[in-house]
C-alpha positions in Angstrom: 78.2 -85.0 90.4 81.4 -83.7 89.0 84.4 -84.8 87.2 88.0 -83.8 86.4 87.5 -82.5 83.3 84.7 -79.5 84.7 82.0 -81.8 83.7 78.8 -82.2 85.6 76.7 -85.5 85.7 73.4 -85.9 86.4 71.7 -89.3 87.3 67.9 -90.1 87.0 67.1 -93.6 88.4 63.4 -94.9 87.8 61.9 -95.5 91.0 60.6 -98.8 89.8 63.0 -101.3 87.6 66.7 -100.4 86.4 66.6 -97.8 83.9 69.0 -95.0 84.2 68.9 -91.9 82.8 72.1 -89.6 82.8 72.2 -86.1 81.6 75.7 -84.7 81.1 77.1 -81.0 80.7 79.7 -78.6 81.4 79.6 -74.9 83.2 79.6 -73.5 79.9 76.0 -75.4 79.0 75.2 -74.4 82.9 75.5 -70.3 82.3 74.1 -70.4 78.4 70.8 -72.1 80.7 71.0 -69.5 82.9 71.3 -66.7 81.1 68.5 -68.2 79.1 66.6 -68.6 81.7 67.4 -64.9 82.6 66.3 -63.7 79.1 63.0 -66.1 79.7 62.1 -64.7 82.9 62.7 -60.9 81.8 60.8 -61.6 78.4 57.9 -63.1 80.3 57.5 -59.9 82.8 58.1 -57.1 79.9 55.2 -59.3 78.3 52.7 -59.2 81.5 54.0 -55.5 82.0 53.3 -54.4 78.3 49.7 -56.4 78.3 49.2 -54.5 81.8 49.9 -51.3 80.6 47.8 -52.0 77.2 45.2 -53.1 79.2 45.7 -49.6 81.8 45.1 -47.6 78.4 43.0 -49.6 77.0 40.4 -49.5 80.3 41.4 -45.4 79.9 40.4 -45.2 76.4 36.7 -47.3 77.2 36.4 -44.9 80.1 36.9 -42.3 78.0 34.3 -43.0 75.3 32.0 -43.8 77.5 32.5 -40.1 79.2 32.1 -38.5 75.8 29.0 -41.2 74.7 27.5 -39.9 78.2 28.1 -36.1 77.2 26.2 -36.8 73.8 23.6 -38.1 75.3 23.1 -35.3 77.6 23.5 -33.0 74.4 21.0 -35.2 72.5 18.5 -35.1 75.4 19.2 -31.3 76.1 18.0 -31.1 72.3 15.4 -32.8 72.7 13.8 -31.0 75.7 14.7 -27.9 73.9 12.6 -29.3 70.6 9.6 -30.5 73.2 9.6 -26.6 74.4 9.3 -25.7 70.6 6.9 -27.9 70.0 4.9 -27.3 72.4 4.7 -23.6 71.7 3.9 -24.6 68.1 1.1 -26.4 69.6 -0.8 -23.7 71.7 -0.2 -21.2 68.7 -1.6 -23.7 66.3 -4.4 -23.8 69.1 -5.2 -20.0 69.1 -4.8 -19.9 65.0 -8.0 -22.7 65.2 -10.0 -20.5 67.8 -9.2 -17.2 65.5 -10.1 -18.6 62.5 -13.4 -21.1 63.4 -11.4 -24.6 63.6 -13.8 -27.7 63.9 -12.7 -28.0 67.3 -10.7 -31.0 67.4 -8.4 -30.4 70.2 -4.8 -30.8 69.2 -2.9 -34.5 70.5 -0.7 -33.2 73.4 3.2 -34.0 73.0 3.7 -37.1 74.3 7.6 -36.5 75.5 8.3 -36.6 79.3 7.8 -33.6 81.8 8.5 -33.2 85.2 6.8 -32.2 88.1 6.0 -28.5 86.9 4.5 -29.9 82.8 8.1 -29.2 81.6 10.1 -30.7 79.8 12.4 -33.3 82.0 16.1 -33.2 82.6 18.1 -35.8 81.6 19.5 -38.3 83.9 22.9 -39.4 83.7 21.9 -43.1 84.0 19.9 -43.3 81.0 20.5 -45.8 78.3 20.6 -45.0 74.6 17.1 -47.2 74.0 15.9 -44.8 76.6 16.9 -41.4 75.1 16.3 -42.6 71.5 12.7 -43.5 72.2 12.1 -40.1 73.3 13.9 -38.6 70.2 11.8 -41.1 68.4 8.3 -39.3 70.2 9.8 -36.2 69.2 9.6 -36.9 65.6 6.1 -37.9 65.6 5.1 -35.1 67.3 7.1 -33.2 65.1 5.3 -35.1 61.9 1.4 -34.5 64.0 1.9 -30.6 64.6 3.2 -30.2 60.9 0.2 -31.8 60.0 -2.0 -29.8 62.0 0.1 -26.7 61.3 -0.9 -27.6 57.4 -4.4 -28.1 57.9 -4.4 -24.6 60.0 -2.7 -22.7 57.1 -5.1 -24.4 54.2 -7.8 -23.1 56.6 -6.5 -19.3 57.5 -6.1 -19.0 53.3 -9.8 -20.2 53.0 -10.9 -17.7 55.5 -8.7 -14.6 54.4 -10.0 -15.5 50.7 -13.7 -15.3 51.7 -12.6 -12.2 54.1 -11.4 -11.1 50.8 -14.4 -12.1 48.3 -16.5 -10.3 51.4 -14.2 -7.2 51.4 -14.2 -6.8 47.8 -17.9 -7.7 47.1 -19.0 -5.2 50.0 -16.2 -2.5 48.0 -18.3 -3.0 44.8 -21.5 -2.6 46.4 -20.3 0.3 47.9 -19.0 1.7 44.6 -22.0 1.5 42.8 -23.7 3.6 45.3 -24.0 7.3 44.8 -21.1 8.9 47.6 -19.6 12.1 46.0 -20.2 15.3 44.8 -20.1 15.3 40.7 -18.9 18.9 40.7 -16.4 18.5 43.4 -16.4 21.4 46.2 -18.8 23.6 45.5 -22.7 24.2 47.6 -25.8 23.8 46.9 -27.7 26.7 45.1 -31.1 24.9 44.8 -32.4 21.9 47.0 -34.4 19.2 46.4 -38.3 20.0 47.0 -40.5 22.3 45.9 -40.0 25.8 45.2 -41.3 28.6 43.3 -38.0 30.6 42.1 -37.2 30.5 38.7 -41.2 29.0 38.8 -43.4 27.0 41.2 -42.6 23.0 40.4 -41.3 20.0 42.3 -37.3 20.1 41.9 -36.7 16.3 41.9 -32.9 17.3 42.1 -30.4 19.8 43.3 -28.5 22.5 41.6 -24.7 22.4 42.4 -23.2 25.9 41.7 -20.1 24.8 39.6 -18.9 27.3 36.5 -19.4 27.0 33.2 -16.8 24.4 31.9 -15.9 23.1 35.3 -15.0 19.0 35.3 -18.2 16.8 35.9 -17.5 12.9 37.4 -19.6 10.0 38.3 -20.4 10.0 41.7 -20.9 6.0 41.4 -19.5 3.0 39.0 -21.8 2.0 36.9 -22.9 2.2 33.2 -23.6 4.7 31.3 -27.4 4.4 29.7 -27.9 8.1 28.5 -26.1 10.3 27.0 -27.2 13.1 24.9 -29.5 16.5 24.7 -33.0 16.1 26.0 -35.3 18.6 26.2 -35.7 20.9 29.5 -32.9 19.1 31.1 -30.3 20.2 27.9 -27.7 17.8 27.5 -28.2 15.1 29.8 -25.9 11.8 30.9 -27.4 8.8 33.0 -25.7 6.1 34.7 -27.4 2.8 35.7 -25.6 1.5 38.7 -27.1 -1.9 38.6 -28.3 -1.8 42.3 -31.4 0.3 42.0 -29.6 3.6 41.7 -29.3 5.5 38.4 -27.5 9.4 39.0 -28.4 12.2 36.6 -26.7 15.1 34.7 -28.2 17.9 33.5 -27.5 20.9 31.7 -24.0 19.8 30.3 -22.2 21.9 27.9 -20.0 18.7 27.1 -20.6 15.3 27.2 -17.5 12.8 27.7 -18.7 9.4 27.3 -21.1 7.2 25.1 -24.5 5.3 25.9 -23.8 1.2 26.9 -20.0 2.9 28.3 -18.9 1.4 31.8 -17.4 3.9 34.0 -15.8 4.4 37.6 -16.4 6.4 40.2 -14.7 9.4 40.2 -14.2 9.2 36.5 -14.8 12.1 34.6 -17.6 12.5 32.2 -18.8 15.8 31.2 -18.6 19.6 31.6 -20.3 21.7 33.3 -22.9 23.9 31.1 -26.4 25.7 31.0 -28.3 23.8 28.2 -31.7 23.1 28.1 -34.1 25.2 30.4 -31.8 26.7 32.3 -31.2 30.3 33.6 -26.9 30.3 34.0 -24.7 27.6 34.1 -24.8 25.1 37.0 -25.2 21.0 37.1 -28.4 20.0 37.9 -28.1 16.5 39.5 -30.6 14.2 40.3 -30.7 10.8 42.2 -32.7 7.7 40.7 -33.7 5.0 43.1 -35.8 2.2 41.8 -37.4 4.6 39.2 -38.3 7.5 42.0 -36.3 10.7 42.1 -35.0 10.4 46.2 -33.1 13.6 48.1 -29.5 13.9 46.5 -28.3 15.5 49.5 -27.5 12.7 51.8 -25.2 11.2 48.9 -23.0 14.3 48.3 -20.5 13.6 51.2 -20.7 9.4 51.5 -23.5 6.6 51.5 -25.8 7.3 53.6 -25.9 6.0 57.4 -29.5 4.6 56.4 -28.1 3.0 53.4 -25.0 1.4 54.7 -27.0 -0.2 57.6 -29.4 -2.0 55.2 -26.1 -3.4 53.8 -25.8 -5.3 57.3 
């Protein structure tokens, strides 16, 4: 209802008793509601529009992340396959290191991470979980902690080994130097062999006569030490080395000697000089081969030990 004045009326009668209710207002109250009401409804879809388009990005962002979680876990798992590989490569060399070198035998654990078909290493799968790929990173380090281990106890043995290869080697290389290999006066022949003969008189030479010259270097044709050295009798000046195996080398008819009774020296080293003391009839070295107490052929012993010898070192 409507009056003069512009004003609008509205009536609200109870449906049950006499009460009235009457709500007045003008045009002016009529457009401030409705542009109100205008304000309202536009307010209310910008709202529903802004948390739809939050949302829109929102769902884009998840998506997102979940792309990028799904391409770390292909990288992680791609890793991991590639660390299997490794390990397992570790393994069979670990395996060959404990056949080379005399392992106990205890067969290496095999890698407990997936394979396919073929014994590789399996792919991932897009529609694995985290738990899932973790758990397998997870076998991955204790197979990484068991073939250290292993690798460990493979090294501590491969050192004991190459040390008693090496006690061996160097044992068998002092063994071998203390055996009489090498000519005393260097390159030079034979003038008289061992045996009897009858030129400069008939008697059993128990040694040979190298013809070196007067003066010429003298060494020890094994390490050893030295037990005699000084003049004596028919064989002039005379040194004697004791090699502590059986073997004791003599040299005769020195002009010099070099080195003192109770002296250790190598082989090789030098010791005297060449001479023609004694009974002897020019200068030469006279040199004679001790073993166990019995003079034994010097010959065999000028150019290395002997085949004989070096087989009864077997």
């Amino acid at each position: 209802m409507t009056n003069q004045d512009g004003r609008y009326l509205v009536k609200i009668v109870a449906p049950v008793g006499y009460r009235v209710w009457r709500l007045e207002f003008t045009k002016r109250h009529l457009v401030a509601f409705i542009v109100i009401s205008i304000f309202a409804v536009a307010g209310i879809a910008g709202s529903g529009v802004w948390t739809y388009r939050h949302a829109e990005l929102r769902l884009s962002e998840l998506r997102s992340q979940a792309q990028d979680q799904k391409d770390q876990l292909h990288q992680i798992d791609a890793r991991a396959a590639e660390l299997d590989s490794e390990l397992r490569a570790l393994e069979k060399q670990n395996d060959e290191i404990g056949k080379m070198f005399g392992s106990n035998g205890r067969a290496p654990a095999k890698s407990t991470a997936r394979t396919d078909a073929r014994g590789g290493p399996e792919s991932y799968s897009p529609n694995e979980s985290f738990e899932t790929v973790a758990a397998r990173v997870e076998r991955l380090r204790a197979d990484s902690r068991r073939v250290r281990a292993d690798g460990d106890r493979l090294r501590r043995l491969a050192m004991h080994v190459l040390n008693v290869h090496r006690l061996e080697d160097l044992a068998r290389a002092r063994v071998l130097a203390a055996i009489p290999s090498i000519n005393p006066a260097g390159d030079v022949g034979i003038r008289s062999p061992y045996g009897w003969r009858v030129d400069p008189w008939p008697e059993f030479h128990a040694g040979v006569d190298l013809a070196a010259d007067y003066g010429d270097p003298v060494v020890a044709s094994a390490a050893g030490t030295v037990v005699f050295a000084q003049y004596d009798g028919g064989f002039g000046n005379r040194v004697a080395i004791d090699h502590g195996n059986g073997y004791q080398t003599w040299y005769c008819h020195l002009s010099r000697i070099d080195v003192s009774a109770g002296e250790y020296v190598r082989k090789a080293q030098h010791i005297a000089l060449v001479g023609s003391t004694g009974e002897s009839t020019g200068p030469h070295l006279h040199y004679q081969v001790m073993l166990d107490g019995k003079p034994v052929d010097p010959t065999p012993y000028l150019t290395g030990v002997p085949d004989k010898v070096l087989a009864s070192l077997h």
